[in-house]
DSSP file (Angstrom, degrees, kcal/mol; ACC not computed):
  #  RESIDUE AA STRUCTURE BP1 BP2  ACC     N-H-->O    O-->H-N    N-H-->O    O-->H-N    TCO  KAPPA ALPHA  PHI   PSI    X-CA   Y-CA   Z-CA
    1    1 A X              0   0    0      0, 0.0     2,-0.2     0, 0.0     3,-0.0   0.000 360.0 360.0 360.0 127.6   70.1  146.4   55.7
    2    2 A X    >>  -     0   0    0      1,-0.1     4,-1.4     4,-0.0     3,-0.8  -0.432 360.0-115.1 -67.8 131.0   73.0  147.0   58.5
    3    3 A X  H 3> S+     0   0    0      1,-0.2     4,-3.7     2,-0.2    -1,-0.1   0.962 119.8  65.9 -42.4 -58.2   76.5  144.9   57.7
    4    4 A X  H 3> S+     0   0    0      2,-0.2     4,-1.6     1,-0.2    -1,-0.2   0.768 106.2  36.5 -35.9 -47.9   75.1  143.1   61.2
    5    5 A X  H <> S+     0   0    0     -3,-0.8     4,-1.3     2,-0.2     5,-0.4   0.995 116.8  52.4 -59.9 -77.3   72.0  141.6   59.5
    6    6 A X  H >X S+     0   0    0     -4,-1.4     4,-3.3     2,-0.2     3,-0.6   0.819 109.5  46.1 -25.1 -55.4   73.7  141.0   56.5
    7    7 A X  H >X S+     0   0    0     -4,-3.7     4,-2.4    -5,-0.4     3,-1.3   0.929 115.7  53.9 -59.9 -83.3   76.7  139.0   58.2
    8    8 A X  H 3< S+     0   0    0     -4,-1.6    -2,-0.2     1,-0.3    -1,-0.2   0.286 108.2  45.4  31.1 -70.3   73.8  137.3   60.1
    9    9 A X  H XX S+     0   0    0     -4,-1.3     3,-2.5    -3,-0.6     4,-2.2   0.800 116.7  43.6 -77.5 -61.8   72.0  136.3   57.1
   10   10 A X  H <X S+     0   0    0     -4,-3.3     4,-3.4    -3,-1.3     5,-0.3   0.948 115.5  47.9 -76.5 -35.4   75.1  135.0   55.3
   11   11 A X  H 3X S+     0   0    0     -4,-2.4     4,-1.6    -5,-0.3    -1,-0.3   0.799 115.1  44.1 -62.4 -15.1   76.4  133.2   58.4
   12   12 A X  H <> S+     0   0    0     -3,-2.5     4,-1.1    -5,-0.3    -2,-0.2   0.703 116.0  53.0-102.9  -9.5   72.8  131.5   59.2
   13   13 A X  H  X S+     0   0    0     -4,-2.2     4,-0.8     2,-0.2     5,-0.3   0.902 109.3  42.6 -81.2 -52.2   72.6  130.7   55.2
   14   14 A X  H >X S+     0   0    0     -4,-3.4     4,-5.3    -5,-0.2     3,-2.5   0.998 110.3  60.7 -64.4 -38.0   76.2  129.0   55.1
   15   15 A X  H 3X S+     0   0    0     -4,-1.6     4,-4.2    -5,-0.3    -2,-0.2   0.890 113.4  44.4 -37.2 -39.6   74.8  126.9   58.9
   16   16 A X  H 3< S+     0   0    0     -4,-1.1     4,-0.4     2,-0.2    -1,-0.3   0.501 110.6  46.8 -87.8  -4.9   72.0  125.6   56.4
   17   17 A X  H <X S+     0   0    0     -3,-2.5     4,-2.6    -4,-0.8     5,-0.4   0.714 119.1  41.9 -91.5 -56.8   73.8  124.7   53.7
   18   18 A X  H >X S+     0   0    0     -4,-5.3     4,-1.7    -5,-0.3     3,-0.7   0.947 110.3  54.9 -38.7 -68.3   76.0  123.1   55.9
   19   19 A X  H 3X S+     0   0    0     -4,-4.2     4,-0.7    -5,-0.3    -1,-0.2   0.643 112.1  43.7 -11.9 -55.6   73.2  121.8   57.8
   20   20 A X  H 3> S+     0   0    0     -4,-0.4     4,-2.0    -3,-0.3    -1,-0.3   0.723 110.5  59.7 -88.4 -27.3   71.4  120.0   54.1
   21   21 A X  H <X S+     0   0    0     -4,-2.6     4,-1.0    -3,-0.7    -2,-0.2   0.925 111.2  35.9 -64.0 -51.2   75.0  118.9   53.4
   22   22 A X  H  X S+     0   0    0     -4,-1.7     4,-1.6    -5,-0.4    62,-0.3   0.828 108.1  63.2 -56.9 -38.5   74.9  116.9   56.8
   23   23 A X  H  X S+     0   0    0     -4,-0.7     4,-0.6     2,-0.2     3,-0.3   0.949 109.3  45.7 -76.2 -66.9   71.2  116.0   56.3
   24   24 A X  H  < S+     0   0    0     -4,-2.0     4,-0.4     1,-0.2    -2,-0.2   0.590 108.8  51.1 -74.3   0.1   72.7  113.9   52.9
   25   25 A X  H  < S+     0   0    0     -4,-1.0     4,-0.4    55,-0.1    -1,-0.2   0.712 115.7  42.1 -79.6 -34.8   75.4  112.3   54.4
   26   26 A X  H  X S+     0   0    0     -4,-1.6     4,-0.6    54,-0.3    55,-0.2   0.432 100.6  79.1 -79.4   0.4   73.1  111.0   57.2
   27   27 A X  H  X S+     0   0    0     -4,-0.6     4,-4.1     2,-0.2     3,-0.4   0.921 100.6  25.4 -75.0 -63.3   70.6  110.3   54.8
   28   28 A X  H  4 S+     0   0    0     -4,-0.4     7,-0.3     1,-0.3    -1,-0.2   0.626 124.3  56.8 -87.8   4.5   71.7  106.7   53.1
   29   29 A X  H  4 S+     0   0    0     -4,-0.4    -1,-0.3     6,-0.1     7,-0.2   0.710 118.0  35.2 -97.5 -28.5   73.9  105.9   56.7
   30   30 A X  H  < S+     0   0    0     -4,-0.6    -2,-0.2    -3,-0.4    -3,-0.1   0.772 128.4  31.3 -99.2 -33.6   70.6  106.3   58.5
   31   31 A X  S  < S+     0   0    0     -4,-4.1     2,-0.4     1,-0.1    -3,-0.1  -0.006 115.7  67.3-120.6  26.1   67.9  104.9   56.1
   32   32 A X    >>  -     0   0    0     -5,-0.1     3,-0.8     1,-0.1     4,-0.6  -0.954  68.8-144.5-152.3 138.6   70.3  102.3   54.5
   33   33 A X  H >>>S+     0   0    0     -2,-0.4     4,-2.6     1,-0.2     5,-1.1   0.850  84.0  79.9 -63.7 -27.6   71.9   99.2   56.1
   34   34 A X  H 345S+     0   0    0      1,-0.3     6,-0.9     3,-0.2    -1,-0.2   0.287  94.7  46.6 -94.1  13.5   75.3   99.3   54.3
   35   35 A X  H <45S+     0   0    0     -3,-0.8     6,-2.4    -7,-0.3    -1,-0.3   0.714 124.7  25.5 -68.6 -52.8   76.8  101.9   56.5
   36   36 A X  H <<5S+     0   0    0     -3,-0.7     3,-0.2    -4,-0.6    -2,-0.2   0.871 139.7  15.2 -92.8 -58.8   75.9  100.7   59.8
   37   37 A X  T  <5S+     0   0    0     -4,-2.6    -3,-0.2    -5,-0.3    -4,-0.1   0.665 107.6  70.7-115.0   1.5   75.6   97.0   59.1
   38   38 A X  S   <S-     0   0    0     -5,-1.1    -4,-0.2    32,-0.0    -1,-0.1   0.218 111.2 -92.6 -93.7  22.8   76.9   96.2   56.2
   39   39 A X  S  > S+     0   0    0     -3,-0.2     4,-2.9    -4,-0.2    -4,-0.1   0.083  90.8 122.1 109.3 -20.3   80.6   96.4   56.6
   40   40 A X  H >> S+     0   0    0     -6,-0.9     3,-1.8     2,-0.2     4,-1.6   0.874  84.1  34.6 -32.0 -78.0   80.4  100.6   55.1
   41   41 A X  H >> S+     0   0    0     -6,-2.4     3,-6.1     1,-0.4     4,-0.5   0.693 115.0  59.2 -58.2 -88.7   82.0  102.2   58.3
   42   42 A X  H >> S+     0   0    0      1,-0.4     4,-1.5     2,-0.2     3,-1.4   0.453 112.9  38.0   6.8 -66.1   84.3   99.1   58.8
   43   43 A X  H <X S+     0   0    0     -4,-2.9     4,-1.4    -3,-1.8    -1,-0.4   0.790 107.2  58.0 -90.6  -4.6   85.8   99.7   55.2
   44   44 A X  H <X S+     0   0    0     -3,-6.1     4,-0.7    -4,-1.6    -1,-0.3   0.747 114.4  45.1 -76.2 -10.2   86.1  103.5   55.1
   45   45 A X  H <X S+     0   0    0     -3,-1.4     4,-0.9    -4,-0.5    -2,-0.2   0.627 106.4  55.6-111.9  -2.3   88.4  102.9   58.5
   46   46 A X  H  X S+     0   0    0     -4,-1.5     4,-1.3    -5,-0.3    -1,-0.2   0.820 110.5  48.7 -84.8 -20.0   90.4  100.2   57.2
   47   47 A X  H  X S+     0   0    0     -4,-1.4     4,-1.5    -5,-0.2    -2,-0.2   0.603 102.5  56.9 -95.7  18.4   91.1  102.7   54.5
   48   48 A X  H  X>S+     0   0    0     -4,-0.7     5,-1.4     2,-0.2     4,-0.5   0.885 114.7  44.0 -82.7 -51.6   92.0  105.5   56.6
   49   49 A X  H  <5S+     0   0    0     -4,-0.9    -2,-0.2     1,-0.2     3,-0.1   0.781 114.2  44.5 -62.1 -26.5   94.5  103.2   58.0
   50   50 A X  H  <5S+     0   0    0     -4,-1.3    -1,-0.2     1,-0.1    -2,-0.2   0.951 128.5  33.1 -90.9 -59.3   95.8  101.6   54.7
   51   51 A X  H  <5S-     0   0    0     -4,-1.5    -2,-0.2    -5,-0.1    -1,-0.1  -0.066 129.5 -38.3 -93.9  29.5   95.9  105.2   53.3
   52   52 A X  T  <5 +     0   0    0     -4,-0.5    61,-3.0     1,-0.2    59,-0.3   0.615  60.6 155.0 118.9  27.1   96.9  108.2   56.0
   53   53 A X      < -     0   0    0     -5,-1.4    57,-0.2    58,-0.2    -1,-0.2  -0.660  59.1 -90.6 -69.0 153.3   95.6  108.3   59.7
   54   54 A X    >>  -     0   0    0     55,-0.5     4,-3.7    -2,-0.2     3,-2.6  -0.299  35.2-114.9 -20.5 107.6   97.5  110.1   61.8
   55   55 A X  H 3> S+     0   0    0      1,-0.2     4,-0.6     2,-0.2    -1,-0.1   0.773 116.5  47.1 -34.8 -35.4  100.2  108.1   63.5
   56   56 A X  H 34 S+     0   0    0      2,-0.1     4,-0.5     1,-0.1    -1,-0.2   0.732 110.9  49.5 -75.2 -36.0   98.8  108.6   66.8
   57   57 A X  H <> S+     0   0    0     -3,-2.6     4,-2.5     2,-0.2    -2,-0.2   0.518  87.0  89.1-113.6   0.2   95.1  107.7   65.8
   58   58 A X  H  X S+     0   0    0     -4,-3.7     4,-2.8     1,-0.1    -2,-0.1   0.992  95.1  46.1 -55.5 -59.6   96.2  104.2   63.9
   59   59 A X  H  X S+     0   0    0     -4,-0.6     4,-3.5     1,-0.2     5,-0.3   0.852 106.1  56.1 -45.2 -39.3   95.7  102.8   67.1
   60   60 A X  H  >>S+     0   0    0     -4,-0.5     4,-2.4     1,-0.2     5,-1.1   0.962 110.4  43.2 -23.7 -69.3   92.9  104.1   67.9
   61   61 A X  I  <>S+     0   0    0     -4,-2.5     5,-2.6     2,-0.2    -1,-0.2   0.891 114.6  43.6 -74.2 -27.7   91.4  103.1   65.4
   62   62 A X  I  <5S+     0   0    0     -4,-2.8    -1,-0.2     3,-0.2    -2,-0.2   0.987 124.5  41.9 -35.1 -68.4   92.6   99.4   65.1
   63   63 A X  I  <5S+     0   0    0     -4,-3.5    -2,-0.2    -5,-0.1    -3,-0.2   0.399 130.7  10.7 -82.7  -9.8   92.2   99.2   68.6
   64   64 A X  I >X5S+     0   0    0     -4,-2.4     4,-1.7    -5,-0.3     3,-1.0   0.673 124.6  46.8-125.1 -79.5   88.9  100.9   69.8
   65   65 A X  I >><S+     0   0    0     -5,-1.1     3,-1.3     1,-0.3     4,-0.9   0.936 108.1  46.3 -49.1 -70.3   87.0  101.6   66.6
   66   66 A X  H 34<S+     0   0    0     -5,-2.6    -1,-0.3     1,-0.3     3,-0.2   0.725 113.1  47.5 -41.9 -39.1   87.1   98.8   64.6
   67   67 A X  H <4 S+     0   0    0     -3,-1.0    -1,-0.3     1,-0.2     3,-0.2   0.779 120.7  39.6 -75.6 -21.3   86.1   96.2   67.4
   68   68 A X  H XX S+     0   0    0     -4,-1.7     4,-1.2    -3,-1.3     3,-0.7   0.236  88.7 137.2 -97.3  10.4   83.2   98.5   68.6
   69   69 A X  H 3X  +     0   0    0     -4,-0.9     4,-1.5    -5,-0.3    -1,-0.2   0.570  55.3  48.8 -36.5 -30.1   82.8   99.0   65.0
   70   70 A X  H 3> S+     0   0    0     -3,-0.2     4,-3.1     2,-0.2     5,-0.3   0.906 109.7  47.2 -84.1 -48.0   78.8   98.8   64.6
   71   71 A X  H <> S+     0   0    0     -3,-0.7     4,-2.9     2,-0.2     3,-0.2   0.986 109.7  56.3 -64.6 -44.3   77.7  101.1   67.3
   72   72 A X  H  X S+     0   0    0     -4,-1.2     4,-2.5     1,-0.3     5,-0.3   0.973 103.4  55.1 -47.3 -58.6   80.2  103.8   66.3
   73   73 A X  H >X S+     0   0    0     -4,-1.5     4,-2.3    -5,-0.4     3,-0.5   0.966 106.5  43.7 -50.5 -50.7   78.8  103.7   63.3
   74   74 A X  H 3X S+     0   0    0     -4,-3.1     4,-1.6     1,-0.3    -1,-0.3   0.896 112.4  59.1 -65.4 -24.6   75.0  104.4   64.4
   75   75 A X  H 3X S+     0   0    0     -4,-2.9     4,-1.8    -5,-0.3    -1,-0.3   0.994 108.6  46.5 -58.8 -38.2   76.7  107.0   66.6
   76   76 A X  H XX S+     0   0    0     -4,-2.5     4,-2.2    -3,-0.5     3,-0.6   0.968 113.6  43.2 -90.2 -75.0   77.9  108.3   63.3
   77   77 A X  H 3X S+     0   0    0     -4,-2.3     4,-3.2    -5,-0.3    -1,-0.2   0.883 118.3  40.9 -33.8 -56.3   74.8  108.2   61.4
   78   78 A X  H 3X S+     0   0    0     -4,-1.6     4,-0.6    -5,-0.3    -2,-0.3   0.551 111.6  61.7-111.1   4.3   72.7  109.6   63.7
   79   79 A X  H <X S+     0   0    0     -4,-1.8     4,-3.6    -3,-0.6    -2,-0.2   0.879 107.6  46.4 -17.3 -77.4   75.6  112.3   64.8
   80   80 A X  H  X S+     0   0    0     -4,-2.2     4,-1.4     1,-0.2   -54,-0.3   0.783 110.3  50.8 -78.5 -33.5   75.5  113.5   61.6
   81   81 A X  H  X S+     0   0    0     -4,-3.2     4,-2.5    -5,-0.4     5,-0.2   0.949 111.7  52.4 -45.1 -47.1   71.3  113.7   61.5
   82   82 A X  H  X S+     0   0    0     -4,-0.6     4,-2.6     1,-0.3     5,-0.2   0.971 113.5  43.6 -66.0 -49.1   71.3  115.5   64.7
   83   83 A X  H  X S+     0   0    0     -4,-3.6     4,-2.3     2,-0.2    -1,-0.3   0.822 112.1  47.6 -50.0 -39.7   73.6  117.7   63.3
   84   84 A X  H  X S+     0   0    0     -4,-1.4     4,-2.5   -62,-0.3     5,-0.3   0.961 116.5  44.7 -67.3 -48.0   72.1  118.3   60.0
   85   85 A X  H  X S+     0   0    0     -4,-2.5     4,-1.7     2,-0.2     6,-0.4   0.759 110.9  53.4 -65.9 -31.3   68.8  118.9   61.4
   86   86 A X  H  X>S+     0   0    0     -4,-2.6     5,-0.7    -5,-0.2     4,-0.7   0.969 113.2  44.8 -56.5 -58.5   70.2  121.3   64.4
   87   87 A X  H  <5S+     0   0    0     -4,-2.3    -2,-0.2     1,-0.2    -1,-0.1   0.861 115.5  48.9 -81.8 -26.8   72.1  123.6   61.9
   88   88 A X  H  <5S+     0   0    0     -4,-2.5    -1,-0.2     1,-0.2    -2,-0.2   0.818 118.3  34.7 -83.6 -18.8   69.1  123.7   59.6
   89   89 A X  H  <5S-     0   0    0     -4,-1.7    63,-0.5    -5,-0.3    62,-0.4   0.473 107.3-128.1 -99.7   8.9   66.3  124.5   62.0
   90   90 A X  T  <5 +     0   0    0     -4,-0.7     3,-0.4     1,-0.3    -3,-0.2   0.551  59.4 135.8  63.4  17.6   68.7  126.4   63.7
   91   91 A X  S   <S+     0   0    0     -5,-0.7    -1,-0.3    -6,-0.4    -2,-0.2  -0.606  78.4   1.6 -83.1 163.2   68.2  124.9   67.5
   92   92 A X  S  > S+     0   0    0     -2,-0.1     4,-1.0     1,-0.1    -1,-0.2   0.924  83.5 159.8  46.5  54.3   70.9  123.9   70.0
   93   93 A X  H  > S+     0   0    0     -3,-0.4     4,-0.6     2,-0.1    -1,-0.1   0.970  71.2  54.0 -65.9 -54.6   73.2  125.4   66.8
   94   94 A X  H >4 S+     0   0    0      2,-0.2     3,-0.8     1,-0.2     4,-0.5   0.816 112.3  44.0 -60.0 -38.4   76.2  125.8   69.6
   95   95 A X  H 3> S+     0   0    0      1,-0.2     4,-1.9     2,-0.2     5,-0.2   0.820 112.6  50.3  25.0 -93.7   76.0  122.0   70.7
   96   96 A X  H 3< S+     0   0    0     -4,-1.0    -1,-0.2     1,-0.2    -2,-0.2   0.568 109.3  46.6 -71.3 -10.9   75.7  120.8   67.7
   97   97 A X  T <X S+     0   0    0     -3,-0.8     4,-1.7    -4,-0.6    -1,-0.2   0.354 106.0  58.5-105.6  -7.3   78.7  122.6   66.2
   98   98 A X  H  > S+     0   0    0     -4,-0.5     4,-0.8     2,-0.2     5,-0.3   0.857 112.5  44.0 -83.1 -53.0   81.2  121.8   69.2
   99   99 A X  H  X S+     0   0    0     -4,-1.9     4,-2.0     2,-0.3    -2,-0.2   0.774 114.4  47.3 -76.9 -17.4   80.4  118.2   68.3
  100  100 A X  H >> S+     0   0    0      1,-0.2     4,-0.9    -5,-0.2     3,-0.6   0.925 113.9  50.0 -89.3 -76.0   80.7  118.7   64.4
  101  101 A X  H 3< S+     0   0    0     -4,-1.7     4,-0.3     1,-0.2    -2,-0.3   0.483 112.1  44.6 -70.7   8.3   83.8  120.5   65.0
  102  102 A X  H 3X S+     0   0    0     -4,-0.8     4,-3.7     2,-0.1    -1,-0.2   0.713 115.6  55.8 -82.4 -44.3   85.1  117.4   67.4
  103  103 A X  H <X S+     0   0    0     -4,-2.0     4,-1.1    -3,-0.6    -2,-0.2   0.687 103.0  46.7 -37.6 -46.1   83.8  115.5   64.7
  104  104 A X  H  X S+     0   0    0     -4,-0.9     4,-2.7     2,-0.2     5,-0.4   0.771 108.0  59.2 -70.4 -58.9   85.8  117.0   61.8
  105  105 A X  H  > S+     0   0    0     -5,-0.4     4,-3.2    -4,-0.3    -2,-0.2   0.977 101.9  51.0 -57.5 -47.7   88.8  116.8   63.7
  106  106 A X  H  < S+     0   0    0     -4,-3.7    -2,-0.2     1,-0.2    -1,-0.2   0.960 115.6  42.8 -50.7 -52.8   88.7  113.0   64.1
  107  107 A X  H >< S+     0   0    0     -4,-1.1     3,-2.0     1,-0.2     5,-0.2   0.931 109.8  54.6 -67.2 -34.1   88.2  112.5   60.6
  108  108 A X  H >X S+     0   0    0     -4,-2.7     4,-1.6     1,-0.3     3,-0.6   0.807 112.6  43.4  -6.6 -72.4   90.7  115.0   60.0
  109  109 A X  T 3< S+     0   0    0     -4,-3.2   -55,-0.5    -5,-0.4    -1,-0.3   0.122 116.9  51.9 -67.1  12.4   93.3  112.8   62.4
  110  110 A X  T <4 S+     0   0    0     -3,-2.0    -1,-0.2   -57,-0.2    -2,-0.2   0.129 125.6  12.5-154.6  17.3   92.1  109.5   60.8
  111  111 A X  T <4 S+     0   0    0     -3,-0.6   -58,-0.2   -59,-0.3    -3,-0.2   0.428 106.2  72.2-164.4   9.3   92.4  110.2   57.2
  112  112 A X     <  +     0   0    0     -4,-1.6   -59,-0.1    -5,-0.2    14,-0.1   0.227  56.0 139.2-104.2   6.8   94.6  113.6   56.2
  113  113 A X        -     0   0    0    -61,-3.0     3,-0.1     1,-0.2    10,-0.0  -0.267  35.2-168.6 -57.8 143.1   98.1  112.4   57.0
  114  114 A X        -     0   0    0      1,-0.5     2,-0.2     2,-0.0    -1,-0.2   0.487  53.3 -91.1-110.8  10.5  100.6  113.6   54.4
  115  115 A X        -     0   0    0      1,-0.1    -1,-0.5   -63,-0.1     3,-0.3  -0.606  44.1 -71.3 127.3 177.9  103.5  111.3   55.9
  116  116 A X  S    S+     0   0    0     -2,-0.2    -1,-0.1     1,-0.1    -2,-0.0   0.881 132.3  41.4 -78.4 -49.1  106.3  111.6   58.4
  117  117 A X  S    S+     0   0    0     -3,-0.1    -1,-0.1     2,-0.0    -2,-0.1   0.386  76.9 125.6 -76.7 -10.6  108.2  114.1   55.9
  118  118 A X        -     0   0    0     -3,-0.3     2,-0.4     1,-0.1    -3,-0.0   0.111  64.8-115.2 -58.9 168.9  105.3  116.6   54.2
  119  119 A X        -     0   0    0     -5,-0.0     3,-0.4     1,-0.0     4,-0.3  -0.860  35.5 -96.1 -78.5 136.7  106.3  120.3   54.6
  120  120 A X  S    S+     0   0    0     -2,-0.4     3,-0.4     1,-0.3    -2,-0.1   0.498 120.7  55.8 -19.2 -42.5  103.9  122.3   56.8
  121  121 A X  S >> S+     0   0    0      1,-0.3     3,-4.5     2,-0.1     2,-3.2   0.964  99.6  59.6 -61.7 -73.5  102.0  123.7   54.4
  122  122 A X  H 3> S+     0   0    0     -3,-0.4     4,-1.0     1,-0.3    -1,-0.3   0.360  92.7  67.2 -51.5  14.3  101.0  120.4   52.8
  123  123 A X  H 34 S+     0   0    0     -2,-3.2    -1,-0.3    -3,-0.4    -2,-0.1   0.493 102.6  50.9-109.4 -21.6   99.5  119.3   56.1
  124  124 A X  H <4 S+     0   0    0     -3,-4.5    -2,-0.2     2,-0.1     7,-0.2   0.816 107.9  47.6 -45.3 -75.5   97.2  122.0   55.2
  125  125 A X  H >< S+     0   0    0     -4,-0.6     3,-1.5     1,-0.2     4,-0.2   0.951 109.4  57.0 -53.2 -77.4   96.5  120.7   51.5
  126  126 A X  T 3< S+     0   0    0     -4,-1.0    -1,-0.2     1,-0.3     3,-0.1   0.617 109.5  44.1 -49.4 -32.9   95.9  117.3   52.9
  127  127 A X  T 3> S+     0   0    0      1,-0.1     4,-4.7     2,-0.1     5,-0.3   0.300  75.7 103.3-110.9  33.6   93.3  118.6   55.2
  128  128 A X  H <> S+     0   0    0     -3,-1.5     4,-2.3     1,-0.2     5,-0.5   0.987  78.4  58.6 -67.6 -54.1   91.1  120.9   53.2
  129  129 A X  H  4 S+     0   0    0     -4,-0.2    -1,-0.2     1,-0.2    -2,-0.1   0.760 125.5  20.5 -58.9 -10.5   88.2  118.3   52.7
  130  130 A X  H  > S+     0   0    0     -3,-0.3     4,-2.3     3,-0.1    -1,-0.2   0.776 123.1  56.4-117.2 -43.3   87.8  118.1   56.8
  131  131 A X  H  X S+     0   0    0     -4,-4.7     4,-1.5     1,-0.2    -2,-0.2   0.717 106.3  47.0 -75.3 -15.2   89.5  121.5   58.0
  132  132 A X  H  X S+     0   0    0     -4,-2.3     4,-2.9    -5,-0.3    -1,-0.2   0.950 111.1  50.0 -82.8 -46.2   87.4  123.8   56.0
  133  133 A X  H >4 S+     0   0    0     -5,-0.5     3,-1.1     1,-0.2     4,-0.4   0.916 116.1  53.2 -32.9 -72.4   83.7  121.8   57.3
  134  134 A X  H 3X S+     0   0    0     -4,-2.3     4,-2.3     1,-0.2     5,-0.3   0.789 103.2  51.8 -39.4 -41.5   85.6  122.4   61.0
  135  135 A X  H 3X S+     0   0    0     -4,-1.5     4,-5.0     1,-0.2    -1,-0.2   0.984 104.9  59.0 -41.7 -54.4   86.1  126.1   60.5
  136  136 A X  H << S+     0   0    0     -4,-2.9    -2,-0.2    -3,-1.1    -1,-0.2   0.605 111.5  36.8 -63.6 -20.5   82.5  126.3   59.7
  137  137 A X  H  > S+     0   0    0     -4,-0.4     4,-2.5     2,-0.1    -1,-0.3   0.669 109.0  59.3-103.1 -11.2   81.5  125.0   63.0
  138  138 A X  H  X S+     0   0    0     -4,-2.3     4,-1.7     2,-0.2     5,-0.4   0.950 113.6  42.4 -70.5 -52.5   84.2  126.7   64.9
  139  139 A X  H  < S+     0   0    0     -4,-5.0    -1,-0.2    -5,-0.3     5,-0.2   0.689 119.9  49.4 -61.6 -17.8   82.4  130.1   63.3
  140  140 A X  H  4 S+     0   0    0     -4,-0.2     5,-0.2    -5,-0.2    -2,-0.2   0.731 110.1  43.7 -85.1 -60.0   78.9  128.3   64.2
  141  141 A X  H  < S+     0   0    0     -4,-2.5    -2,-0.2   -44,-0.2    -3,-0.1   0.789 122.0  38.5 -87.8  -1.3   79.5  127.4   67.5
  142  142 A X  S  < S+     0   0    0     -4,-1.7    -1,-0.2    -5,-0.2    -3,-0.1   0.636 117.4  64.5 -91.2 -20.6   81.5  131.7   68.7
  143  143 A X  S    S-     0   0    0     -5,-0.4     3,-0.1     1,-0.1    -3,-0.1  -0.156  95.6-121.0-112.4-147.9   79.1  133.1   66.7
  144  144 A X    >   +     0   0    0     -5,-0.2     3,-2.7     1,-0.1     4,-0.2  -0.348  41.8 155.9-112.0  39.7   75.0  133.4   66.6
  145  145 A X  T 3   +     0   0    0      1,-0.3     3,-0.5    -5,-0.2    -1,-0.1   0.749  67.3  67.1 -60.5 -24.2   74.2  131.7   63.3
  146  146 A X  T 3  S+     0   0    0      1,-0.2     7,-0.5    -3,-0.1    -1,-0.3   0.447  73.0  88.2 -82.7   1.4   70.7  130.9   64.7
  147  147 A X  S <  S+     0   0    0     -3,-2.7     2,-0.3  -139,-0.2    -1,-0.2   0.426  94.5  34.4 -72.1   4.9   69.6  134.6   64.8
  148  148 A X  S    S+     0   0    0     -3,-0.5     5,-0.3  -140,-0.2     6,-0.1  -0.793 119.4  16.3-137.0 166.9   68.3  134.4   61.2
  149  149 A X  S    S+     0   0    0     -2,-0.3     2,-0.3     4,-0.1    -1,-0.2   0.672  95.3 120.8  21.1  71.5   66.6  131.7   59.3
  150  150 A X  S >> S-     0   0    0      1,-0.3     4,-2.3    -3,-0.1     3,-0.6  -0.744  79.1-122.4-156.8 122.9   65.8  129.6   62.4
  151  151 A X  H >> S+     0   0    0    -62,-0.4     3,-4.1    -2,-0.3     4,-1.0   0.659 116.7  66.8 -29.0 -71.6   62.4  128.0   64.3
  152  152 A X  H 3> S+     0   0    0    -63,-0.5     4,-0.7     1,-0.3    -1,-0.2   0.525 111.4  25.6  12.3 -80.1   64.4  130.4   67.1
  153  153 A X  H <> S+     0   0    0     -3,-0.6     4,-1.9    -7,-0.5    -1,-0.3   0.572 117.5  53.4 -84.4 -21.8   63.8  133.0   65.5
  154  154 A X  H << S+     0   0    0     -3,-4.1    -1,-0.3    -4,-2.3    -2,-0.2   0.949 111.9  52.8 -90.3 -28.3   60.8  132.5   63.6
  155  155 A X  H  < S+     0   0    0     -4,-1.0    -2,-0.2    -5,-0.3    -3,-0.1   0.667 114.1  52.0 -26.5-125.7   58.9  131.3   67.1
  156  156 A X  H  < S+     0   0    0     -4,-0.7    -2,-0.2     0, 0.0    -1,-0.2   0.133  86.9  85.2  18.0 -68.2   60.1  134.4   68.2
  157  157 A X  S  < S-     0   0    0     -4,-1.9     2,-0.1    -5,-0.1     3,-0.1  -0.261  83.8 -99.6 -51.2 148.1   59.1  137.2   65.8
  158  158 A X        -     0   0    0      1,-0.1    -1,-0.1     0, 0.0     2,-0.0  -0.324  43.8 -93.2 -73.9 159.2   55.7  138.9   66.3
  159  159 A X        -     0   0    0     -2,-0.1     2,-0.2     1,-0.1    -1,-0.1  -0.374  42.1-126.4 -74.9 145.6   52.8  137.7   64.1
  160  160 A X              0   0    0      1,-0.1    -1,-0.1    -3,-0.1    -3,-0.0  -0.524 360.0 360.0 -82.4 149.8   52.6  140.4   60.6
  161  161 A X              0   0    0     -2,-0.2    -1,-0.1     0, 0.0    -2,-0.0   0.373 360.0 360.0 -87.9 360.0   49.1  141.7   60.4
């Protein structure tokens, strides 16, 4: 096996891990009311506000999210199916990973602040749980993750005798 394949492999193997990671977040938001309509989204963004957005995206979120609160949330749910399901059958991968990495960054700006005062670094620390997910689609959506392990690609190969 060529280091190409291999990278390949391991890149279309983290996209699917990623992918079933997405698939269970979208899971109880999609096929359960207390995300969408029962006041879930609504209290995870009052506590980004109560506990570290971004100076810039407290309004935002006051002002935009929170009154439009219910549809954002089914954007959100069924965002995050489209996604899981893209990076685990491997279509539309690039797509779907520009919008996961827009994604990441919003939560990112709406719950990682470390305060007016942190040092640089810590701004870092603060944003591991959103900035590492974003990497992963920034690496999804330059690179070819859908050349391995993907309907693509399995459509695509010739039939084995």
């Amino acid at each position: 096996m060529t280091t190409s394949t291999s990278n390949t492999r391991a890149l279309a193997g983290l996209r699917i891990a990623v992918g079933i990671l997405f698939l269970i977040f979208a899971e109880y938001k999609v096929f359960g009311s207390g995300f969408t309509r029962g006041g879930g989204f609504q209290y995870w963004i009052n506590r980004f506000l109560q506990e570290g957005a971004y100076p810039f995206m407290a309004p935002v979120l006051r002002n935009f999210v929170l009154p439009h609160a219910t549809v954002i949330a089914f954007l959100v749910a069924y965002g995050e199916l489209a996604i899981g399901l893209s990076l685990v059958l491997g279509l539309l991968v690039r797509p779907a990973s520009i919008c996961g990495f827009v994604y990441m960054l919003t939560l990112l700006f709406s719950s990682n602040y470390p305060g007016p005062h942190a040092i640089f670094w810590q701004y870092f620390g603060a944003s591991l749980e959103h900035l590492v997910l974003a990497m992963c689609f920034a690496a999804f959506a330059l690179g070819k993750p859908e050349e391995a392990f993907s309907a693509r690609a399995w459509f695509r190969s010739p039939p084995r005798p």
